[in-house]
C-alpha positions as a Python dict, from the first residue, in 0.01 Angstrom:
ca = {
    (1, 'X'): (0, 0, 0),
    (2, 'X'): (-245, -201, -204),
    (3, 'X'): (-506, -169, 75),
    (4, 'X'): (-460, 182, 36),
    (5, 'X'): (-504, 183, -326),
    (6, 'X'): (-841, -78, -284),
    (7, 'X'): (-982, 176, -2),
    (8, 'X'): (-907, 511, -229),
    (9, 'X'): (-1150, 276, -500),
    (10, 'X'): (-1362, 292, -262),
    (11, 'X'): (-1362, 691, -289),
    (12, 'X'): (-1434, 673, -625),
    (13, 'X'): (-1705, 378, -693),
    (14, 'X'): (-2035, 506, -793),
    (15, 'X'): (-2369, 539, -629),
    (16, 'X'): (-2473, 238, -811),
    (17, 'X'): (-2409, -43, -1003),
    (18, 'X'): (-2547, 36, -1343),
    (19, 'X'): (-2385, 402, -1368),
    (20, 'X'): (-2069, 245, -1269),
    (21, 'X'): (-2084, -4, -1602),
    (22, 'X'): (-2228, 245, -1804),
    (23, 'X'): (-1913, 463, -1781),
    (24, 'X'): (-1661, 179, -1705),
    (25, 'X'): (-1421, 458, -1552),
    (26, 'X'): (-1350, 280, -1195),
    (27, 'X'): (-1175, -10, -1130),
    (28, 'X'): (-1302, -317, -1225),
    (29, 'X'): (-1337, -460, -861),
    (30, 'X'): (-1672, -560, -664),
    (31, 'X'): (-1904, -222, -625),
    (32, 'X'): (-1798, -82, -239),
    (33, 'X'): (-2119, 128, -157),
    (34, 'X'): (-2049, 485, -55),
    (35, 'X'): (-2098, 451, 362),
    (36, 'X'): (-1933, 620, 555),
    (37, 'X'): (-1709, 361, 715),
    (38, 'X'): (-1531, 321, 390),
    (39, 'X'): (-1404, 697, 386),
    (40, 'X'): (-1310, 635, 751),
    (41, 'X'): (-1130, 352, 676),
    (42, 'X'): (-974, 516, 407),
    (43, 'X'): (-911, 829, 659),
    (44, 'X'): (-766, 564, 908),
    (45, 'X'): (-536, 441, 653),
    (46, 'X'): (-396, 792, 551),
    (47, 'X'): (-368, 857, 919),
    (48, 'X'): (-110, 543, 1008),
    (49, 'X'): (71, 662, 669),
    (50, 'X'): (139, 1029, 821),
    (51, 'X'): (169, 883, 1153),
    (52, 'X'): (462, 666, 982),
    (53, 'X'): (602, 971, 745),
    (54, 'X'): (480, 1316, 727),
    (55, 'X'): (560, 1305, 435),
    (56, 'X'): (269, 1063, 302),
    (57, 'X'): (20, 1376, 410),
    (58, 'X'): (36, 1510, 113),
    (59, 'X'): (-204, 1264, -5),
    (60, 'X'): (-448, 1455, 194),
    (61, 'X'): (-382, 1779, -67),
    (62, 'X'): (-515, 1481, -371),
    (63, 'X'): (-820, 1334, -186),
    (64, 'X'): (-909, 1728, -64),
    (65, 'X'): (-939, 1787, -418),
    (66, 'X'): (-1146, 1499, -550),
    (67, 'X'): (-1387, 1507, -248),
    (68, 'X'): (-1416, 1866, -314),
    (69, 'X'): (-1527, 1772, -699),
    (70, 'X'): (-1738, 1509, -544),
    (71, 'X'): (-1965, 1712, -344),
    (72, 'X'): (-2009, 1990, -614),
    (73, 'X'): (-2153, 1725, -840),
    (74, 'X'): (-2357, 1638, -549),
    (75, 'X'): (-2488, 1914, -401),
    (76, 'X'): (-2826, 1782, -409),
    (77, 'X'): (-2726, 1502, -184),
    (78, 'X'): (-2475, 1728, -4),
    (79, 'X'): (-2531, 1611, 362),
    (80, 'X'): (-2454, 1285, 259),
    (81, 'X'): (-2138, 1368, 58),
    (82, 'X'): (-2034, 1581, 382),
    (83, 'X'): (-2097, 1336, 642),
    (84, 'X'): (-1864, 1123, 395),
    (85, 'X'): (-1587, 1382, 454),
    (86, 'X'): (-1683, 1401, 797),
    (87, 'X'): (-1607, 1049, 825),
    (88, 'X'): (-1264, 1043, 605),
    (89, 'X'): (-1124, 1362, 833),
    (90, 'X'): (-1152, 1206, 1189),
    (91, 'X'): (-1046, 854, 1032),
    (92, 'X'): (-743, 1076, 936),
    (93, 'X'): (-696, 1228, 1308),
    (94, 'X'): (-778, 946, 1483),
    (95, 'X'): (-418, 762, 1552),
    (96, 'X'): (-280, 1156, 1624),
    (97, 'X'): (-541, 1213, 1871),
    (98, 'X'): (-498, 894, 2032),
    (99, 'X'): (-136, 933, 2074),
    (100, 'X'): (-223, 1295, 2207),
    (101, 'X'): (-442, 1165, 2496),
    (102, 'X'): (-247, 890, 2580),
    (103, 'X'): (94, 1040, 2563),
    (104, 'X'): (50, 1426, 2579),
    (105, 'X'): (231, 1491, 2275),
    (106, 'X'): (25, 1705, 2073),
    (107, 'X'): (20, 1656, 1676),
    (108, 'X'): (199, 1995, 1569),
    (109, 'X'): (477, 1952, 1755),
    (110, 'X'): (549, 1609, 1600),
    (111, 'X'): (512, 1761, 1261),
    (112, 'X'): (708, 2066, 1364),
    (113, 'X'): (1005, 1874, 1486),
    (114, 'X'): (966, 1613, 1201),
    (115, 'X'): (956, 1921, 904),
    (116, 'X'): (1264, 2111, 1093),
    (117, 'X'): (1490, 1787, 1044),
    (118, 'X'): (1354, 1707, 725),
    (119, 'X'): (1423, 2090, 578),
    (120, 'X'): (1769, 2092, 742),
    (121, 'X'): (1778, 1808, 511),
    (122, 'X'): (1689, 1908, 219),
    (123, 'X'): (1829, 2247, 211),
    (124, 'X'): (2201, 2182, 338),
    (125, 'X'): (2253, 1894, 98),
    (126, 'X'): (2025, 1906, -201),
    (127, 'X'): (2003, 2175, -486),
    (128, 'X'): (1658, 2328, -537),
    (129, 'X'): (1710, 2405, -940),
    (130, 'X'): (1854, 2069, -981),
    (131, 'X'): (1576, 1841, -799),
    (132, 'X'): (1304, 2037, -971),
    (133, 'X'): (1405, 1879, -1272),
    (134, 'X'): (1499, 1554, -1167),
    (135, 'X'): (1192, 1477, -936),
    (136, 'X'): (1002, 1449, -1301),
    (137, 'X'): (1233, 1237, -1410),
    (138, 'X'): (1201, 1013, -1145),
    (139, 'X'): (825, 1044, -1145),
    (140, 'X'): (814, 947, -1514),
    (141, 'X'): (1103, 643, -1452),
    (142, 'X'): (864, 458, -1185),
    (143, 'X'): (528, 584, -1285),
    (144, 'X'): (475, 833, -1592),
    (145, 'X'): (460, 546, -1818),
    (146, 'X'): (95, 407, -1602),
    (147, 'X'): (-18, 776, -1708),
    (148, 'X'): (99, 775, -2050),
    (149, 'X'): (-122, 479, -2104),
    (150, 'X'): (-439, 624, -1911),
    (151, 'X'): (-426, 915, -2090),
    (152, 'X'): (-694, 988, -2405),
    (153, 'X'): (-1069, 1037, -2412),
    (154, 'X'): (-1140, 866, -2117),
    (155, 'X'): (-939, 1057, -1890),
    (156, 'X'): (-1140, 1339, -1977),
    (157, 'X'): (-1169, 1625, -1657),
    (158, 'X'): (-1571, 1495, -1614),
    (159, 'X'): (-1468, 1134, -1498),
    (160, 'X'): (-1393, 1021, -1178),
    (161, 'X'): (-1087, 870, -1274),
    (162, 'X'): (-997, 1197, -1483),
    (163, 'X'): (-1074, 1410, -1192),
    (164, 'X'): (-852, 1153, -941),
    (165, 'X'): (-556, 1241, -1226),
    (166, 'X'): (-616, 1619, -1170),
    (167, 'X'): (-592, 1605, -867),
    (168, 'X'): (-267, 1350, -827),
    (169, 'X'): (-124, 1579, -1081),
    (170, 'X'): (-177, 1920, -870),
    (171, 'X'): (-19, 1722, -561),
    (172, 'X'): (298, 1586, -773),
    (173, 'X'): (338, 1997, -883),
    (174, 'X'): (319, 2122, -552),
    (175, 'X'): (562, 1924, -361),
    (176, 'X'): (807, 1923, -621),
    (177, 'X'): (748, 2345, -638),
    (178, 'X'): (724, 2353, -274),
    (179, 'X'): (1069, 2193, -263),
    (180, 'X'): (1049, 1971, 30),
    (181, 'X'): (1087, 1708, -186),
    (182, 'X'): (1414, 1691, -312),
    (183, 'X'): (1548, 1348, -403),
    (184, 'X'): (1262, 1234, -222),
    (185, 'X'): (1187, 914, -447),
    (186, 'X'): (1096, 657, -189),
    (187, 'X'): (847, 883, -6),
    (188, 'X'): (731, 1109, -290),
    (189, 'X'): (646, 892, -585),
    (190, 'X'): (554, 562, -439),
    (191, 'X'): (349, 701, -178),
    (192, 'X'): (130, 838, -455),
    (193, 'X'): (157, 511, -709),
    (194, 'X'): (-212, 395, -567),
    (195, 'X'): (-303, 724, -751),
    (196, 'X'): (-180, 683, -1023),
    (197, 'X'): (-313, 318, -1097),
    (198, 'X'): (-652, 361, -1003),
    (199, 'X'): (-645, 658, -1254),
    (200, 'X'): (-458, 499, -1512),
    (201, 'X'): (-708, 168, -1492),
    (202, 'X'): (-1010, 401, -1525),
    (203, 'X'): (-846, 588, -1829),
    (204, 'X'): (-801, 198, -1988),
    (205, 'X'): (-1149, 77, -1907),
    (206, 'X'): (-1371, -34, -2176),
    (207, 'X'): (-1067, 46, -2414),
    (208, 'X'): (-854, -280, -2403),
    (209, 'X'): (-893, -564, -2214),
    (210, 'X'): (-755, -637, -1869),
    (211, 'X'): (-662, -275, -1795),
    (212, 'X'): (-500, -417, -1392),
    (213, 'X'): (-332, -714, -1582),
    (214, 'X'): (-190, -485, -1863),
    (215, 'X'): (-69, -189, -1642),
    (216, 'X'): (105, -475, -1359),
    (217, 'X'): (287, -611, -1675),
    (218, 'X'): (416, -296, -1792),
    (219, 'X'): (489, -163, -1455),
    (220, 'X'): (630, -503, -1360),
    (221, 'X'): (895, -481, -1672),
    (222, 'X'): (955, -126, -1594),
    (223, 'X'): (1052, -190, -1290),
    (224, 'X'): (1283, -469, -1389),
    (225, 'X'): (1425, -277, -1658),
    (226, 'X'): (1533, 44, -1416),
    (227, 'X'): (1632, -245, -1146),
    (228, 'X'): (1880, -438, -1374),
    (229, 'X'): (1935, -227, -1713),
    (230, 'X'): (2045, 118, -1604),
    (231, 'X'): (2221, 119, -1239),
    (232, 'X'): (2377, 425, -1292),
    (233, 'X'): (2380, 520, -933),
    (234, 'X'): (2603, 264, -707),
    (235, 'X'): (2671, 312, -330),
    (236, 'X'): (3052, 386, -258),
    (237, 'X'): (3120, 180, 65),
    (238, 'X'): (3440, 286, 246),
    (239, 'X'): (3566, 29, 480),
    (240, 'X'): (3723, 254, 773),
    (241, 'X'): (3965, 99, 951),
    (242, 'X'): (4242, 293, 1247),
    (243, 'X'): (4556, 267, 1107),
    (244, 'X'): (4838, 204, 1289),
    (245, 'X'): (4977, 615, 1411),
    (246, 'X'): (5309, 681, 1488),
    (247, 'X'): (5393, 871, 1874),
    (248, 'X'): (5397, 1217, 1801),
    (249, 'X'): (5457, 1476, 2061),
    (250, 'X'): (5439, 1826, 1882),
    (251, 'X'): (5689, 2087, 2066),
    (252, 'X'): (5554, 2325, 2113),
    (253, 'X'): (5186, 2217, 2057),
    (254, 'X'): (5042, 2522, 1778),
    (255, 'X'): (4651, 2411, 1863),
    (256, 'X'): (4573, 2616, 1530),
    (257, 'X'): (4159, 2555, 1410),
    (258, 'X'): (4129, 2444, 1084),
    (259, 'X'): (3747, 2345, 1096),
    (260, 'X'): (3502, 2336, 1348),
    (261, 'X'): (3632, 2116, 1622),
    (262, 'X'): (3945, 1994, 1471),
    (263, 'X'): (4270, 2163, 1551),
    (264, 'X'): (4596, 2129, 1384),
    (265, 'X'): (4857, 2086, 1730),
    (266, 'X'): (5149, 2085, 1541),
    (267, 'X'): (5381, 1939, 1311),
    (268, 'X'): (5755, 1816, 1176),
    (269, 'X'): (5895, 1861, 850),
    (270, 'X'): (6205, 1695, 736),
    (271, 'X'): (6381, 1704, 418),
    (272, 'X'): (6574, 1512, 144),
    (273, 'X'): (6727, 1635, -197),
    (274, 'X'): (6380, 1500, -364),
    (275, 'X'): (6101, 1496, -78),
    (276, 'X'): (5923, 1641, 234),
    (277, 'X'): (5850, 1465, 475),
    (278, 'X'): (5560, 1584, 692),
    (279, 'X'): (5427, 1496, 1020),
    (280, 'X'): (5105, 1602, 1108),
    (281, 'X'): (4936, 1631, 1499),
    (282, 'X'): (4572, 1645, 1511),
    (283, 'X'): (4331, 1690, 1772),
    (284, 'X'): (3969, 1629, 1747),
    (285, 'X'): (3745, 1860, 1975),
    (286, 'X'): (3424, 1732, 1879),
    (287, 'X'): (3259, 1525, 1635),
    (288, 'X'): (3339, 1602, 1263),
    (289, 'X'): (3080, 1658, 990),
    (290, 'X'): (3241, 1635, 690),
    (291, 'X'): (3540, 1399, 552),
    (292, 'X'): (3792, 1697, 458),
    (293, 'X'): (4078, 1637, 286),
    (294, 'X'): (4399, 1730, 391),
    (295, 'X'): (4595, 1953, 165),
    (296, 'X'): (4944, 2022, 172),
    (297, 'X'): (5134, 2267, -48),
    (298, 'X'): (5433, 2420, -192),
    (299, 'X'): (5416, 2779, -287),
    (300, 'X'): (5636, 3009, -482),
    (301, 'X'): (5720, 3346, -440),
    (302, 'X'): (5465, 3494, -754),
    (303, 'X'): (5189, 3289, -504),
    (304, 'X'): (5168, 2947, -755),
    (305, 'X'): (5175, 2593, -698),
    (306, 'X'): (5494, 2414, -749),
    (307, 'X'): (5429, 2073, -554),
    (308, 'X'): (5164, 1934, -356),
    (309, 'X'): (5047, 1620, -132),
    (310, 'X'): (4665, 1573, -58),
    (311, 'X'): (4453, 1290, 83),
    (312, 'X'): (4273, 1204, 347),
    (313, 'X'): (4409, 1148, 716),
    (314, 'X'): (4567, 811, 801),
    (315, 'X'): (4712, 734, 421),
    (316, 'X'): (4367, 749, 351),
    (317, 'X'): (4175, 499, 543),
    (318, 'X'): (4080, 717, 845),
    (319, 'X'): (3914, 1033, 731),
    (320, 'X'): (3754, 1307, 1012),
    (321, 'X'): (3425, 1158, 1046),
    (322, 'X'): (3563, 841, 1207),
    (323, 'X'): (3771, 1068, 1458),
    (324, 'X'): (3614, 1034, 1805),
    (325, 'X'): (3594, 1353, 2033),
    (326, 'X'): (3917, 1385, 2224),
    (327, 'X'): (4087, 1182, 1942),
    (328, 'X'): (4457, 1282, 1878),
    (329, 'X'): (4526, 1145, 1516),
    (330, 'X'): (4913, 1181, 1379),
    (331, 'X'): (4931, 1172, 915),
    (332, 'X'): (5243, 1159, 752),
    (333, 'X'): (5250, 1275, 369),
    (334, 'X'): (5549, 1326, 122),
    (335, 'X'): (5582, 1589, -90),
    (336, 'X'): (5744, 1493, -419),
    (337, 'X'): (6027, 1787, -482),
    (338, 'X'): (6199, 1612, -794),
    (339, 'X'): (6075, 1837, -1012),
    (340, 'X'): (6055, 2187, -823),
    (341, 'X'): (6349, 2458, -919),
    (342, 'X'): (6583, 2575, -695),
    (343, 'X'): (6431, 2807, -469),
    (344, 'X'): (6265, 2932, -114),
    (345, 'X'): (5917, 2806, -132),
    (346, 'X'): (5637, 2821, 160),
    (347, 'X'): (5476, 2539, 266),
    (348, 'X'): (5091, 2528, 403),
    (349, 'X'): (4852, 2316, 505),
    (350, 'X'): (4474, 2292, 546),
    (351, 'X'): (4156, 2121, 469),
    (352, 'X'): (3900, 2116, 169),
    (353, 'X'): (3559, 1947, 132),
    (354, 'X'): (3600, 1762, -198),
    (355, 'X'): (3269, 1768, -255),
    (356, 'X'): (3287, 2119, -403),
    (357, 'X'): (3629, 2252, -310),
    (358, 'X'): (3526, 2480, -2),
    (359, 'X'): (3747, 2504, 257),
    (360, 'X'): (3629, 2569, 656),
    (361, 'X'): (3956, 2793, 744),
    (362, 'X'): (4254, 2909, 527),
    (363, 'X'): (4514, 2735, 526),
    (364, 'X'): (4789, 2787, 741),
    (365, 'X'): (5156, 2843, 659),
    (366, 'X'): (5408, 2624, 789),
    (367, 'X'): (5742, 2756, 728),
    (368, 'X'): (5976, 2840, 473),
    (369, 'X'): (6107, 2601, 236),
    (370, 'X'): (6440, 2601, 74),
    (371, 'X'): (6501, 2360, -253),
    (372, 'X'): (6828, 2308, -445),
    (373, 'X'): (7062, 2650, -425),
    (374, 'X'): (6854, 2921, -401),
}
């Protein structure tokens, strides 16, 4: 990554040394002379990123931009600024077309397959509304703060540096509008942080001293800060283990579906003055995609719940997405009756996603419950 950000200097050091120093708004490195085996190089580079992650081409939509500034402020030298784009365009194909010939896979069907899984992605299990407001949060957490110091009068729209900001700034808006980027930190902000430094240094040049030292320093403490000072997100490991299953031979076997490939096969219910016990036979058909939650519960006769026993399969250490195909899983749960009236109850069971409540099938009812004297 910091050869990519040393190559994209490259894009934006100046025909010469003394116009360079006179407007101080590159990066203070050794003067790279515009040839053309710099933008290739710096085509090459964006190439193995794509190749890598599709996702990194949208670095292509930032460097479109700025080389399309550069040649209208050169259109008196505009062979040479297009033989420069020349250059940076098959550096960018190069490692696709090379895989193409050798292997016979041509490049849109890698990004076609690649963008089908990553949408599936995106739009099954993250919220549009919600990630539009949150991928500017995140941008801001691990690199608004290198803008907020760039920004003033030398990041005016006229420098190079200002124009590399435009154009950074365009990208950032589009994928986040575009919303392919959902939660995307890793691939979305970091990808572009080369960006965002080389604009930020130009913004601080000839305004405070050591513009690279002072922008590491405050990026390295930001980091730091967001690494040790506010974990508010912590992965949830669940340790799944088989538990020990009693025999269970439902008679006769119900095979009743209540998700996609998991059947309920039957079940035995026996009662006490203050519990039910319930025995559960489940068959797995295929692989499960969610860990549902088993629900169990007593109705009344005005349709409300009196009594209830939910959790996941195997007292809770073995939920559906450990279940193999073919599996046949038996769950015992007890339904606490203390408190429930006298009465004829009902008694279903089913599933729910606790992520939001849904439930794949309705549940089904059981049988017919009697508590106390009815």
């Amino acid at each position: 990554m910091r050869r990519w950000g040393w190559l994209l200097y490259c894009f934006c050091a100046k025909q010469g040394a003394g116009e360079q120093g006179s407007r101080g708004d590159c990066l203070p490195l050794p003067l790279c002379p515009p040839l053309p085996s710099y933008f290739f190089l710096a085509g090459l580079t964006l190439s193995l990123l794509t190749f890598l992650s599709i996702g990194n081409g949208a670095l292509a939509v930032a460097l479109g931009l700025w080389m399309g500034w550069r040649w209208w402020d050169n259109k008196n030298s505009g062979w040479q600024i297009v033989g420069q784009m020349a250059a940076a365009v098959l550096g960018g194909l190069s490692l696709w077309l090379v895989y193409w010939l050798g292997w016979g896979v041509p490049p849109w069907a890698i990004v076609q397959e690649g963008l089908n899984q990553h949408y599936a992605l995106v739009t099954s299990q993250r919220r549009y509304e919600w990630w539009l407001v949150w991928n500017g949060v995140d941008l801001f957490l691990f690199g608004g703060w290198v803008w907020v110091l760039a920004i003033g009068r030398k990041q005016a729209t006229g420098t190079e540096s200002g124009r590399l900001f435009t154009a950074a700034l365009v990208m950032f808006l589009l994928l986040n509008l575009s919303g392919s980027a959902r939660g995307e930190v890793g691939r979305l902000w970091l990808m572009g942080m080369p960006l965002l430094v080389v604009s930020a240094v130009g913004g601080l040049a000839g305004r405070v001293a050591r513009p690279m030292a002072i922008l590491t320093a405050v990026h390295l403490a930001l980091a730091l800060a967001i690494g040790w000072g506010w974990p508010l997100v912590a992965p949830v490991l669940v340790e799944a283990q088989r538990p020990s299953m009693p025999l269970f031979t439902p008679t006769p076997p119900l095979a009743m579906p209540l998700a996609d490939g998991l059947l309920l096969q039957g079940y035995e219910l026996q009662q006490s003055e203050t519990q039910l016990q319930l025995t559960l036979a489940w068959q797995a058909e295929g692989l499960i995609s969610r860990p549902y939650t088993v629900l169990n519960h007593l109705i009344n006769a005005a349709g409300e719940l009196v009594a209830q026993a939910d959790g996941w399969a195997g007292q809770g250490q073995w939920p559906p997405t450990c279940w193999e195909a073919g599996e046949a899983v038996t769950d015992a749960f007890v339904v606490d009756v203390t408190a429930v009236p006298s009465g004829r109850y009902r008694l279903y069971t089913g599933l729910y996603d606790a992520r939001d409540g849904s439930r794949p099938r309705d549940p089904v009812f059981l049988e017919e419950v009697v508590i106390g004297e009815p």
